[in-house]
PDB file of N, CA, C and O in Angstrom:
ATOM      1  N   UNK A   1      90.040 106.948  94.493  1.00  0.00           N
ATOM      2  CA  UNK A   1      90.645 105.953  95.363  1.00  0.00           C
ATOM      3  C   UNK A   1      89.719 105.697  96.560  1.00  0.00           C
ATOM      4  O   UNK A   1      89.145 106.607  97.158  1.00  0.00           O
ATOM      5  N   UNK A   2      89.619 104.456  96.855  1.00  0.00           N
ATOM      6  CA  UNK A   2      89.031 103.998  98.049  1.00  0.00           C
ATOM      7  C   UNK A   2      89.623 104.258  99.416  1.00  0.00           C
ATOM      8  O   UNK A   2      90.847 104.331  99.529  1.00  0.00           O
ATOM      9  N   UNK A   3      88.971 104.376 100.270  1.00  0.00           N
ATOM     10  CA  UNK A   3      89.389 104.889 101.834  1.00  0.00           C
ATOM     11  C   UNK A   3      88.477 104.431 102.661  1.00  0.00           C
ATOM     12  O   UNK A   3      87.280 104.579 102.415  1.00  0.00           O
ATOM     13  N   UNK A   4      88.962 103.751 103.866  1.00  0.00           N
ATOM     14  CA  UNK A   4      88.080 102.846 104.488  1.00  0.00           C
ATOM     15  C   UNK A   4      88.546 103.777 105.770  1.00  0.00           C
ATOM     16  O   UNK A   4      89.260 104.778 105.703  1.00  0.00           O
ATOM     17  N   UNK A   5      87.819 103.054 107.245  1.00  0.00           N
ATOM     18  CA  UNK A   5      89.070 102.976 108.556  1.00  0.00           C
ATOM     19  C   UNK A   5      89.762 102.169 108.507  1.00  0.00           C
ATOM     20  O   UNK A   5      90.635 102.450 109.329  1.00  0.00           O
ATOM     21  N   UNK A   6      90.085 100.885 107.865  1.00  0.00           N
ATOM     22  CA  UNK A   6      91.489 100.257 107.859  1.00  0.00           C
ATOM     23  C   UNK A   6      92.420 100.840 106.929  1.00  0.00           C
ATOM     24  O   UNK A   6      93.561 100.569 107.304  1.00  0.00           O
ATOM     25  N   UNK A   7      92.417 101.471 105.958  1.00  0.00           N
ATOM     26  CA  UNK A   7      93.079 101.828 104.635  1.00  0.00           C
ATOM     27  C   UNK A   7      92.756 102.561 103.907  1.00  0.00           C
ATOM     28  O   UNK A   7      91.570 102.626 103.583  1.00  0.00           O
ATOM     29  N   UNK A   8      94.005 103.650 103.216  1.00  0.00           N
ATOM     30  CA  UNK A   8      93.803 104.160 101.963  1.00  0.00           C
ATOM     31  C   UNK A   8      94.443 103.789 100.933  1.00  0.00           C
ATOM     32  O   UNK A   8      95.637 103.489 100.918  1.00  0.00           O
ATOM     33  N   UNK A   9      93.348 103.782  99.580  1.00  0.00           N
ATOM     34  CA  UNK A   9      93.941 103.197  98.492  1.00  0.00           C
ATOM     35  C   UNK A   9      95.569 104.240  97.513  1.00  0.00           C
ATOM     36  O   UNK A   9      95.427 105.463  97.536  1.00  0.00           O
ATOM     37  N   UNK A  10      96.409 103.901  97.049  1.00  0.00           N
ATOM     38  CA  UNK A  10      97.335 104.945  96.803  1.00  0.00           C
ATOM     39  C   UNK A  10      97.221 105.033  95.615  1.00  0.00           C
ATOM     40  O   UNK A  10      97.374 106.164  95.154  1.00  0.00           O
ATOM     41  N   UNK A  11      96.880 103.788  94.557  1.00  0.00           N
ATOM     42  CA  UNK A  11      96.672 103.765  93.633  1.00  0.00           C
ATOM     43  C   UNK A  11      95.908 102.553  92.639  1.00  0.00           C
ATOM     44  O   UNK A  11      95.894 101.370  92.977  1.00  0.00           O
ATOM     45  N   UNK A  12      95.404 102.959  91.617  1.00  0.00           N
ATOM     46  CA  UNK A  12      94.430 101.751  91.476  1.00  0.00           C
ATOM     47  C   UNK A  12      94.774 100.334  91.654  1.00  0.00           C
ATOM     48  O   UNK A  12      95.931 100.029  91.362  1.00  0.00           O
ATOM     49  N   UNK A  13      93.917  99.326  92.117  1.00  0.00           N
ATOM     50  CA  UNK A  13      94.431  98.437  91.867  1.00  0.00           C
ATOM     51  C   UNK A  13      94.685  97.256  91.031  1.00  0.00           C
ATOM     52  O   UNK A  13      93.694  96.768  90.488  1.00  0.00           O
ATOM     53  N   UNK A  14      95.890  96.674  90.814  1.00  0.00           N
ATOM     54  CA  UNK A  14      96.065  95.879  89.574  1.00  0.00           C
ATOM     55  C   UNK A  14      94.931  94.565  90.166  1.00  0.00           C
ATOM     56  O   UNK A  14      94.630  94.134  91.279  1.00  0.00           O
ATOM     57  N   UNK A  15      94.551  94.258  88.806  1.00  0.00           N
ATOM     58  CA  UNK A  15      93.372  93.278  88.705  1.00  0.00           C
ATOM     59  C   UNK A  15      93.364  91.764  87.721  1.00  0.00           C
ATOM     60  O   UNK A  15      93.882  91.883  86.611  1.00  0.00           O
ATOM     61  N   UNK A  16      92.969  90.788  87.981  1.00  0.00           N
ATOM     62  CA  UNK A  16      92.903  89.584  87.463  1.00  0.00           C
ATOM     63  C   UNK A  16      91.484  89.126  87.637  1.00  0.00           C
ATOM     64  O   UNK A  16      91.120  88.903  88.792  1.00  0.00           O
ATOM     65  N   UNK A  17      90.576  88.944  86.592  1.00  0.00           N
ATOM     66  CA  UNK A  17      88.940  88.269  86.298  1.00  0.00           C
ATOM     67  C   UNK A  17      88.861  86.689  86.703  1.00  0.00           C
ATOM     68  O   UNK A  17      89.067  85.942  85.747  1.00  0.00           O
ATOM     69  N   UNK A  18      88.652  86.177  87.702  1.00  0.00           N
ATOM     70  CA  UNK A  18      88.784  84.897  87.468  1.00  0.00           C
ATOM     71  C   UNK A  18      87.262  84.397  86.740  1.00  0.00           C
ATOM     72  O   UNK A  18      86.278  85.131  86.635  1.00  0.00           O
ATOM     73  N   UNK A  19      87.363  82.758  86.210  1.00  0.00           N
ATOM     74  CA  UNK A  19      85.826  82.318  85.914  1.00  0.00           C
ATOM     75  C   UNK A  19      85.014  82.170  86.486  1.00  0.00           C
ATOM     76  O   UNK A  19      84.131  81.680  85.781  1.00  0.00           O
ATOM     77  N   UNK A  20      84.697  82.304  87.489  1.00  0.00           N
ATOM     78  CA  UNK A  20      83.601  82.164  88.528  1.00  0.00           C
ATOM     79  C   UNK A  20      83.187  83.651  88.564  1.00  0.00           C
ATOM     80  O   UNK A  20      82.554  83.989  89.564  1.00  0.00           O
ATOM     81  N   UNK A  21      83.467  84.679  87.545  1.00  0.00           N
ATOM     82  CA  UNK A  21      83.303  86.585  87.870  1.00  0.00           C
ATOM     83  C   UNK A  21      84.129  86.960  89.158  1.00  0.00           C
ATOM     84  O   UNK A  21      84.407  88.159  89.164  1.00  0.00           O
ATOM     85  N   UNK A  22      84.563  86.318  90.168  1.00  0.00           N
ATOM     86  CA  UNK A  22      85.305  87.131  91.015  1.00  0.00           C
ATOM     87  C   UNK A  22      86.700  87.932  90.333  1.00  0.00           C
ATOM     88  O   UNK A  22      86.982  88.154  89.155  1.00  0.00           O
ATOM     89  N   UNK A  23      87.140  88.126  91.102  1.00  0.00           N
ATOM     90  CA  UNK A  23      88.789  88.997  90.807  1.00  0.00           C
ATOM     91  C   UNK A  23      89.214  88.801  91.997  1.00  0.00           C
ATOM     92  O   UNK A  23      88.803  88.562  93.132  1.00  0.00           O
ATOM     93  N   UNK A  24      90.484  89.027  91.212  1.00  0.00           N
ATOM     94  CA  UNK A  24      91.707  88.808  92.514  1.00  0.00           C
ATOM     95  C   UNK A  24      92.095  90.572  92.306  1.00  0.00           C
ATOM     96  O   UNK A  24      91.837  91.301  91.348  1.00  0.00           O
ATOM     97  N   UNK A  25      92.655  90.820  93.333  1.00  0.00           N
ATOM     98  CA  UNK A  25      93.782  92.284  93.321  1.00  0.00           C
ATOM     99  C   UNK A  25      94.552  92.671  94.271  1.00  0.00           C
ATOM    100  O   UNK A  25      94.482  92.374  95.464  1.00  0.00           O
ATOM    101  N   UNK A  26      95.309  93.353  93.729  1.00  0.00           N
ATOM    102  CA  UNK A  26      96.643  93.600  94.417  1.00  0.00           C
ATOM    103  C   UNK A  26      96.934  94.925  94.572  1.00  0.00           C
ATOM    104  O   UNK A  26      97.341  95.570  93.606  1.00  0.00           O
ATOM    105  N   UNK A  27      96.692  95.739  96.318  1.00  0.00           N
ATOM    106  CA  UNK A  27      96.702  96.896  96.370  1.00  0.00           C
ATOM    107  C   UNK A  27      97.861  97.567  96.731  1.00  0.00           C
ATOM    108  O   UNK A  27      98.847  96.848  96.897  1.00  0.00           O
ATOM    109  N   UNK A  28      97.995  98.759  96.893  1.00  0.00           N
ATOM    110  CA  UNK A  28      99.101  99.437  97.320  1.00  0.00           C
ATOM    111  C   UNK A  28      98.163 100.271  98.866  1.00  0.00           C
ATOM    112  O   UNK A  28      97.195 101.017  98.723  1.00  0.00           O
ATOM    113  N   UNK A  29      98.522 100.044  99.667  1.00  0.00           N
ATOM    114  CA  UNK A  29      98.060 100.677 101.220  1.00  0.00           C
ATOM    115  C   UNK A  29      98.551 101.307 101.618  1.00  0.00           C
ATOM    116  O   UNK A  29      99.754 101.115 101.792  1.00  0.00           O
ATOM    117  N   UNK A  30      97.863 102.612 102.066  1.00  0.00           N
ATOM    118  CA  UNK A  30      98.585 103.240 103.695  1.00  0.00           C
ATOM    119  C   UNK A  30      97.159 103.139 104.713  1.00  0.00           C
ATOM    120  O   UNK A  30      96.006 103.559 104.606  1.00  0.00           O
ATOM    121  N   UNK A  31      97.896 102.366 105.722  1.00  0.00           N
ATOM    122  CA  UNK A  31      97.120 101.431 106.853  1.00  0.00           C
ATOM    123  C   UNK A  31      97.113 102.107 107.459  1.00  0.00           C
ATOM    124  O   UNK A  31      97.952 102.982 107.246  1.00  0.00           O
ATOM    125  N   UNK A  32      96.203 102.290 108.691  1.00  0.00           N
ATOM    126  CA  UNK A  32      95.543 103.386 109.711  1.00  0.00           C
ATOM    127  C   UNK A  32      95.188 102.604 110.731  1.00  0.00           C
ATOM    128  O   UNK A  32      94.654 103.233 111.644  1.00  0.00           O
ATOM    129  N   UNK A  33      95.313 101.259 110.929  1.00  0.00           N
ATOM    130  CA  UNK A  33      95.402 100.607 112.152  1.00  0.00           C
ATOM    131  C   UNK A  33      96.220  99.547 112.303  1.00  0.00           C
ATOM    132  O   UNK A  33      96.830  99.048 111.357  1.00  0.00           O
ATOM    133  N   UNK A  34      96.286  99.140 113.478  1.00  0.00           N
ATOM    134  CA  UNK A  34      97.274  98.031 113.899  1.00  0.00           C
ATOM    135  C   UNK A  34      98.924  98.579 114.059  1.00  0.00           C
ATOM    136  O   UNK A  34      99.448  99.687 114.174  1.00  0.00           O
ATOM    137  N   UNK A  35      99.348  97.366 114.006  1.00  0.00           N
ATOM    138  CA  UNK A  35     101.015  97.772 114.420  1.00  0.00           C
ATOM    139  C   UNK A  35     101.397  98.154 113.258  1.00  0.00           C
ATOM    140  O   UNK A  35     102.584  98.469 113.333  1.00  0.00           O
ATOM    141  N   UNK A  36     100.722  98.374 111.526  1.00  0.00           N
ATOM    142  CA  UNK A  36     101.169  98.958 110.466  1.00  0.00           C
ATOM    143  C   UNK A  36     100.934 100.126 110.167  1.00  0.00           C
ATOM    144  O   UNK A  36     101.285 100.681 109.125  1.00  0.00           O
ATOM    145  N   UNK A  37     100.132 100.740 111.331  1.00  0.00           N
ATOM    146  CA  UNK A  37      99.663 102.208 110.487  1.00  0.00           C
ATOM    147  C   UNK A  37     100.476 103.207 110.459  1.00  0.00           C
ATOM    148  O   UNK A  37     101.407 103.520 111.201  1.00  0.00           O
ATOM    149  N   UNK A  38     100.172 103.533 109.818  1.00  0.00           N
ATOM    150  CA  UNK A  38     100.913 104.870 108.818  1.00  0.00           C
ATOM    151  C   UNK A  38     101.989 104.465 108.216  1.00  0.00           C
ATOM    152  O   UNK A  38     102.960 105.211 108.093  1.00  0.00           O
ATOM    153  N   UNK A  39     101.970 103.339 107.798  1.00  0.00           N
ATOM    154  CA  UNK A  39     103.248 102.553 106.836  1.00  0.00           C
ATOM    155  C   UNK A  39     102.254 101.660 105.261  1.00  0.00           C
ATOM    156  O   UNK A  39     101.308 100.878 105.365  1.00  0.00           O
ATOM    157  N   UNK A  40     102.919 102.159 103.959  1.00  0.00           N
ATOM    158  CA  UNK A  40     102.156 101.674 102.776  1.00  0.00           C
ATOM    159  C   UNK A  40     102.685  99.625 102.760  1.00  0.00           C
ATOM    160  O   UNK A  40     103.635  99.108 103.347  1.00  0.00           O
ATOM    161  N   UNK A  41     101.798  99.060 102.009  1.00  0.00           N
ATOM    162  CA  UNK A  41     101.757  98.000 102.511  1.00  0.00           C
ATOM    163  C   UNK A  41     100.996  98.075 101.144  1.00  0.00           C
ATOM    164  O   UNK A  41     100.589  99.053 100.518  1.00  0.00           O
ATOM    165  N   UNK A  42     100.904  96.145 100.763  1.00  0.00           N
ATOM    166  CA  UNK A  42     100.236  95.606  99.952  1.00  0.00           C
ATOM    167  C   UNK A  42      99.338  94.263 100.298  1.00  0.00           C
ATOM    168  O   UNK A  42      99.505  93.389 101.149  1.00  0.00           O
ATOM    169  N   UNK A  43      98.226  94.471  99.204  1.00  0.00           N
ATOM    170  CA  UNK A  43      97.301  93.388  99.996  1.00  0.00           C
ATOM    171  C   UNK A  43      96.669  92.519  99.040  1.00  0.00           C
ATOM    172  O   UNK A  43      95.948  93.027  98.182  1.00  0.00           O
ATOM    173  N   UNK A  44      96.829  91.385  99.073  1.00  0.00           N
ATOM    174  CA  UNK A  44      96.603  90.216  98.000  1.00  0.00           C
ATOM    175  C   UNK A  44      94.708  90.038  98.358  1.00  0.00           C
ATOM    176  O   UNK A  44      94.463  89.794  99.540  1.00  0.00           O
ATOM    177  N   UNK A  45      93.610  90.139  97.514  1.00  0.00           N
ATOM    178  CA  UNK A  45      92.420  90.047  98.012  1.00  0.00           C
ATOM    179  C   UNK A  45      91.542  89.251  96.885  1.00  0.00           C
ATOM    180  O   UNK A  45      92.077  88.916  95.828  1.00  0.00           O
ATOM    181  N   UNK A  46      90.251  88.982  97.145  1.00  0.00           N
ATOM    182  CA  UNK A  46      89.154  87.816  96.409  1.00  0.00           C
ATOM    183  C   UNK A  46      88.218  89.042  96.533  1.00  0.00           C
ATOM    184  O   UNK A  46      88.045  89.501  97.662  1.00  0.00           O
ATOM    185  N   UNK A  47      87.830  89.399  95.870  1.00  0.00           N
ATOM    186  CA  UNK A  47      86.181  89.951  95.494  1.00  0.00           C
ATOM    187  C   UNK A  47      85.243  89.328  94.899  1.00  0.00           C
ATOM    188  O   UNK A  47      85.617  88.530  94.040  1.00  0.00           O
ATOM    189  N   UNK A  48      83.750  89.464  95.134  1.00  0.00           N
ATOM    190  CA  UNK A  48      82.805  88.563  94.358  1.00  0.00           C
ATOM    191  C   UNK A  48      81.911  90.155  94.364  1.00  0.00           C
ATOM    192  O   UNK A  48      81.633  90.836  95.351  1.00  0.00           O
ATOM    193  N   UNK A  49      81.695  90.350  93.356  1.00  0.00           N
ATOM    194  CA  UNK A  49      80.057  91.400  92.992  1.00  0.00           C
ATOM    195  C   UNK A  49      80.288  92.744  93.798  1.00  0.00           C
ATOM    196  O   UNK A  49      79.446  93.408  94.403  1.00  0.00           O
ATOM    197  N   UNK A  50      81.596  92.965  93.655  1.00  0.00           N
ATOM    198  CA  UNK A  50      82.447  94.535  93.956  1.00  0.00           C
ATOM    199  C   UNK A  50      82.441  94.137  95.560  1.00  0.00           C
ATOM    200  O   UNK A  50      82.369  95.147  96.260  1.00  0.00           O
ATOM    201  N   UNK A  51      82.488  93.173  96.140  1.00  0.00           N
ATOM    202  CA  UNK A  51      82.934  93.220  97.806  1.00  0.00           C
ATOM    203  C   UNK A  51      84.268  92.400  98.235  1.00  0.00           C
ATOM    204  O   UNK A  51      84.707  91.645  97.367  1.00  0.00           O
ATOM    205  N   UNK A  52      84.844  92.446  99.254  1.00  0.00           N
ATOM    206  CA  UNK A  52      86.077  91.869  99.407  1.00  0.00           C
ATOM    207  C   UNK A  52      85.501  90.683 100.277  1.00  0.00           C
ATOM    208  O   UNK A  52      84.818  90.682 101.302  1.00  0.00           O
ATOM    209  N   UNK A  53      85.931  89.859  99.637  1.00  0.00           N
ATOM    210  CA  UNK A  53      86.051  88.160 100.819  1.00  0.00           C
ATOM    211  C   UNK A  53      86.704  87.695 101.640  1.00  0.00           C
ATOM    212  O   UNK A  53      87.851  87.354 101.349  1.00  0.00           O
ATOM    213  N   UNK A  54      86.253  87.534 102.825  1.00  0.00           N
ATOM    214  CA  UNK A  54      86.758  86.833 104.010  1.00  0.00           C
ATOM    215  C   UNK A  54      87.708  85.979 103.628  1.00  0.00           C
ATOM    216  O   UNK A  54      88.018  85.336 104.631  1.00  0.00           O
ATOM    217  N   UNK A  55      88.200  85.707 102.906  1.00  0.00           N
ATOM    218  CA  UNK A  55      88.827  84.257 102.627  1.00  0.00           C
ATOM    219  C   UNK A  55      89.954  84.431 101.214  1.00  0.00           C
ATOM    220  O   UNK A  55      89.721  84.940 100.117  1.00  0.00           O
ATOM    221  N   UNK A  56      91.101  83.858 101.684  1.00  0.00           N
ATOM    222  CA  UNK A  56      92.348  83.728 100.956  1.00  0.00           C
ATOM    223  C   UNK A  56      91.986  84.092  99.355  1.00  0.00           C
ATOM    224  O   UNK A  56      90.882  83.787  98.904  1.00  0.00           O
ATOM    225  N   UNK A  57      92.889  84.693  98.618  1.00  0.00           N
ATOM    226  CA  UNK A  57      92.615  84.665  97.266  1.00  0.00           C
ATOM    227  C   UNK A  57      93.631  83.406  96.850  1.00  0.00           C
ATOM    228  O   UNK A  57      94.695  83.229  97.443  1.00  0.00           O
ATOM    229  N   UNK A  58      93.185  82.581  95.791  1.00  0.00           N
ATOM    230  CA  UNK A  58      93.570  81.228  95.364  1.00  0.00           C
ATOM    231  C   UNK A  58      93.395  81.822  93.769  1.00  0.00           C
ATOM    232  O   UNK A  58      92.614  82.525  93.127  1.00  0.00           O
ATOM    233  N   UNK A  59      94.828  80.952  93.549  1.00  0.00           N
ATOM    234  CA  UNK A  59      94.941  81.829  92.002  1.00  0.00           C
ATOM    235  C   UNK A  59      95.665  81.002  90.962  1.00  0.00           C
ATOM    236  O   UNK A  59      96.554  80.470  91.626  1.00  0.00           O
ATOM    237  N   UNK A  60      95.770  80.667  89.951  1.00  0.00           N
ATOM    238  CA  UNK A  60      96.341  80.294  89.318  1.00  0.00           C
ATOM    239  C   UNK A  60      97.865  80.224  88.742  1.00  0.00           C
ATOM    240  O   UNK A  60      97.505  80.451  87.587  1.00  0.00           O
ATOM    241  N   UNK A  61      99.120  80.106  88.636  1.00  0.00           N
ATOM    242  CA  UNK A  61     100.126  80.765  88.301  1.00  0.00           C
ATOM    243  C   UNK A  61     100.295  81.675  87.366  1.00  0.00           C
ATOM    244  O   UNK A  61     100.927  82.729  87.439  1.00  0.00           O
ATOM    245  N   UNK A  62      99.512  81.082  86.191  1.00  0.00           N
ATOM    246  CA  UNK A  62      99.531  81.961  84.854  1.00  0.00           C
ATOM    247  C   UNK A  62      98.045  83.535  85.650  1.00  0.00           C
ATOM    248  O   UNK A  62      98.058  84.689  85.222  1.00  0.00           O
ATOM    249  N   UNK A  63      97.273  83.153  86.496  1.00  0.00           N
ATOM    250  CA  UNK A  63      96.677  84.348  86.695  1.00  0.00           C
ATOM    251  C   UNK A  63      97.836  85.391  88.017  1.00  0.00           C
ATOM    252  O   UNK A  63      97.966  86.612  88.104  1.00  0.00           O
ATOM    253  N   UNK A  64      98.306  84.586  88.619  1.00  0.00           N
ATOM    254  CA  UNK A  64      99.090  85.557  89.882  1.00  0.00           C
ATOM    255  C   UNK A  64      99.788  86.575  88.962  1.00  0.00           C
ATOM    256  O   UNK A  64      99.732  87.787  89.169  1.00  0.00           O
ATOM    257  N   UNK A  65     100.814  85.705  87.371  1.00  0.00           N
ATOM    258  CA  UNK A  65     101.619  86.775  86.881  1.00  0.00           C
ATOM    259  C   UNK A  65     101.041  88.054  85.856  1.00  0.00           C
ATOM    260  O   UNK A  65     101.503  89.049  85.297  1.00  0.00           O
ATOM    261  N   UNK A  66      99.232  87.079  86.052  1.00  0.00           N
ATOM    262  CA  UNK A  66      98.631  88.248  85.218  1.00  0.00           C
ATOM    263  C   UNK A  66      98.056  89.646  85.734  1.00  0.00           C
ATOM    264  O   UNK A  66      97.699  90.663  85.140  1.00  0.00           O
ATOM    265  N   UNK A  67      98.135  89.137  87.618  1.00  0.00           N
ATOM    266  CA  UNK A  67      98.530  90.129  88.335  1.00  0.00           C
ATOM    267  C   UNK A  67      99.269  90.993  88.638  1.00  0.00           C
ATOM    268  O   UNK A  67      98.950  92.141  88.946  1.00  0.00           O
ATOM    269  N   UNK A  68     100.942  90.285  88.556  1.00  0.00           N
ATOM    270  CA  UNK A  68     101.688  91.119  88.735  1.00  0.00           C
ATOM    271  C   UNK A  68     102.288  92.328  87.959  1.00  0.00           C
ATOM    272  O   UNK A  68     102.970  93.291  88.311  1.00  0.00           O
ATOM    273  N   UNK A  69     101.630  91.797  86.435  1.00  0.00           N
ATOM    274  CA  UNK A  69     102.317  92.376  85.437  1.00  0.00           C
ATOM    275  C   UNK A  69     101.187  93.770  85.285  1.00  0.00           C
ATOM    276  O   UNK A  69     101.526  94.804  84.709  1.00  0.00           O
ATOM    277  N   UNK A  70      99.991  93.595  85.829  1.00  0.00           N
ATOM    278  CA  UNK A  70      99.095  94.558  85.923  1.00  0.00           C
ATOM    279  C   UNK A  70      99.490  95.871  87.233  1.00  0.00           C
ATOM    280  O   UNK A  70      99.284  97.082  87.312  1.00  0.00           O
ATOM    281  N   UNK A  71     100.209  94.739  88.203  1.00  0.00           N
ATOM    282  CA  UNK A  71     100.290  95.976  89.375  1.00  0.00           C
ATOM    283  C   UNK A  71     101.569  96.609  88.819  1.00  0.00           C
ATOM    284  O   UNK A  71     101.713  97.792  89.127  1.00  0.00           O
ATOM    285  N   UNK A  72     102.819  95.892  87.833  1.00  0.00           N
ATOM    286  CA  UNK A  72     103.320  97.013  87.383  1.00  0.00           C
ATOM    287  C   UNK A  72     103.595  97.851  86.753  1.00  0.00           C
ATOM    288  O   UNK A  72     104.549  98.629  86.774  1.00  0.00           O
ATOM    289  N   UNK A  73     102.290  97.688  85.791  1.00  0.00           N
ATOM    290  CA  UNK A  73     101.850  98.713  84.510  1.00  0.00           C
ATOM    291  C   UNK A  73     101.323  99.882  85.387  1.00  0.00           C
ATOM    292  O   UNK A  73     101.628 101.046  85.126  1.00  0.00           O
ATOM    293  N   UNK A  74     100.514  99.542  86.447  1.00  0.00           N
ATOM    294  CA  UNK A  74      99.954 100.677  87.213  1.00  0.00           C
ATOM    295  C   UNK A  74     100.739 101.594  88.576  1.00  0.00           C
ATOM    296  O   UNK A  74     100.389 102.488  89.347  1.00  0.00           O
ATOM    297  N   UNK A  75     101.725 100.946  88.384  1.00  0.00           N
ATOM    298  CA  UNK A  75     102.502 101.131  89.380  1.00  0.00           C
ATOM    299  C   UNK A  75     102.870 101.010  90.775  1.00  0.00           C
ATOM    300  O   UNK A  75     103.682 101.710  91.378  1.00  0.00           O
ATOM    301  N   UNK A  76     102.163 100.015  91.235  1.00  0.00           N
ATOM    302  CA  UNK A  76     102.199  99.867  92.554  1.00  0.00           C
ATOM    303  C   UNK A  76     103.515  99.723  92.897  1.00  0.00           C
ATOM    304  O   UNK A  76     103.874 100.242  93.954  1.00  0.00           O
ATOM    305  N   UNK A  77     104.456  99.022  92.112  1.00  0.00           N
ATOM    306  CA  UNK A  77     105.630  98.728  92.972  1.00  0.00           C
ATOM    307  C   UNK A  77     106.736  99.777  92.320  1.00  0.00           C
ATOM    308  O   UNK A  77     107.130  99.999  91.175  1.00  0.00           O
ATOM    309  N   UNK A  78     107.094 100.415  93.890  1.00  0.00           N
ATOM    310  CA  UNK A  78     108.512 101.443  93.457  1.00  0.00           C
ATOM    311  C   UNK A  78     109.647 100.653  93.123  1.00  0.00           C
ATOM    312  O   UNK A  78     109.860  99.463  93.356  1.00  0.00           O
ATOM    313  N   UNK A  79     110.351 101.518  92.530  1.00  0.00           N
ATOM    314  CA  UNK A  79     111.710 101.141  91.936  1.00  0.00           C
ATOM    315  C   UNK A  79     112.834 100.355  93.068  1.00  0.00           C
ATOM    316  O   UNK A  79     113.700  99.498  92.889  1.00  0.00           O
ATOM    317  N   UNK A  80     112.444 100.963  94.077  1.00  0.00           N
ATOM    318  CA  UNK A  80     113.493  99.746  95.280  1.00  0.00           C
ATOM    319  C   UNK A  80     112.548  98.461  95.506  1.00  0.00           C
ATOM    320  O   UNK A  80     113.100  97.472  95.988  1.00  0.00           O
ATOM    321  N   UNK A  81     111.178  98.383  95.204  1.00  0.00           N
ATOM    322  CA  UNK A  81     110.934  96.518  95.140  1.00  0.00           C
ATOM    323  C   UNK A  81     110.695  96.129  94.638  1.00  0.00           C
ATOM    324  O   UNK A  81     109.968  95.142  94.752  1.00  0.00           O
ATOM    325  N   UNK A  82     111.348  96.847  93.175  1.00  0.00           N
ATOM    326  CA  UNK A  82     111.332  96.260  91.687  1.00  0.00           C
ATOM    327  C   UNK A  82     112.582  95.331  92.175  1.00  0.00           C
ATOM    328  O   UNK A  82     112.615  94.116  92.368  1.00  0.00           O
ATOM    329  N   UNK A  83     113.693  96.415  92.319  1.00  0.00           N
ATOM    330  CA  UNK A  83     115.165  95.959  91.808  1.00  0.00           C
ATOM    331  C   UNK A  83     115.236  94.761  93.201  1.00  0.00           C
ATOM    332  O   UNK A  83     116.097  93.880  93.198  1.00  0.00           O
ATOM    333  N   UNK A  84     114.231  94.890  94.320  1.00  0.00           N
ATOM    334  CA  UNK A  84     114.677  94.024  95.491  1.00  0.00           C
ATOM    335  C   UNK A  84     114.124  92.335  94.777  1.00  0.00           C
ATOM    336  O   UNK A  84     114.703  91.257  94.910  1.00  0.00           O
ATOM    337  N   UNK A  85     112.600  92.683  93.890  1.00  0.00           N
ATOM    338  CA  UNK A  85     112.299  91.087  93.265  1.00  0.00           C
ATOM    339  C   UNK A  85     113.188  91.102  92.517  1.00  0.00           C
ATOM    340  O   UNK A  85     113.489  89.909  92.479  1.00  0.00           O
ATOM    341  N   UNK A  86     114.158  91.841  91.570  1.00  0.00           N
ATOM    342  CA  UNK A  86     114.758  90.914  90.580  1.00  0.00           C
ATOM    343  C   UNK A  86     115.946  90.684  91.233  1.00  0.00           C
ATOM    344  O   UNK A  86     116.728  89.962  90.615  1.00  0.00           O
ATOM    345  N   UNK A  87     116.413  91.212  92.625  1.00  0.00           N
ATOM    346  CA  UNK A  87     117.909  90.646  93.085  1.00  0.00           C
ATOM    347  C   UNK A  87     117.681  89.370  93.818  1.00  0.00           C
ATOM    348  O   UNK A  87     118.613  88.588  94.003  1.00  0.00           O
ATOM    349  N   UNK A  88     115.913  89.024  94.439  1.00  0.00           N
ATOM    350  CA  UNK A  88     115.690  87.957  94.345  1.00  0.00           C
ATOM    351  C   UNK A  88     115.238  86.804  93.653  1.00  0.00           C
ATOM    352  O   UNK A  88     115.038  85.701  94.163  1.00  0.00           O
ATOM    353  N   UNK A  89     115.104  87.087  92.587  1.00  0.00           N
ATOM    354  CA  UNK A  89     115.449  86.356  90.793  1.00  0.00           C
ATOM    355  C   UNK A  89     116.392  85.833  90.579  1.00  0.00           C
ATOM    356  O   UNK A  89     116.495  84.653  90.244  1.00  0.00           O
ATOM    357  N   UNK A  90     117.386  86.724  90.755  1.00  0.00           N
ATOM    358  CA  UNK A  90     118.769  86.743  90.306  1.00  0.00           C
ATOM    359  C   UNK A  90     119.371  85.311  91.187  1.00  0.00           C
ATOM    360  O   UNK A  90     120.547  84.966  91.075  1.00  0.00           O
TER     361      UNK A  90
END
């Protein structure tokens, strides 16, 4: 797992290839600065050639759910914000 001074990684993160070789991903955090630290958190990001980009990740619909379905094979999301997206489904 990755560990920066802004963040530690908790668990891998779920991933989407876009065509241009970047990726999108979707982490699971425990933050070490700002008004979030020491609270886990998630972070929507753009990589190009293993680095993170300054700039919004822009995604496709059919790629966001090819995200999501990756962060929850790997588990990023616990069982209370499973059941909290599908009561906002519902």
């Amino acid at each position: 797992m990755r560990s920066t001074d802004y963040a530690d990684e908790l668990t891998d993160p779920a991933k989407v290839d876009f065509p241009d070789g970047g990726e999108g991903r979707l982490e699971l955090l425990r933050f070490k600065q700002g008004t979030v630290a020491g609270d886990e958190g998630y972070r929507f990001s753009w990589w190009m050639d293993g680095r993170i980009m300054m700039r919004p990740m822009d995604c496709t619909e059919e790629q966001f759910l090819t995200l999501i379905r990756d962060a929850v094979t790997k588990g990023i999301f616990s069982a209370e914000m499973k059941q909290k997206i599908v009561d906002i489904l519902s």
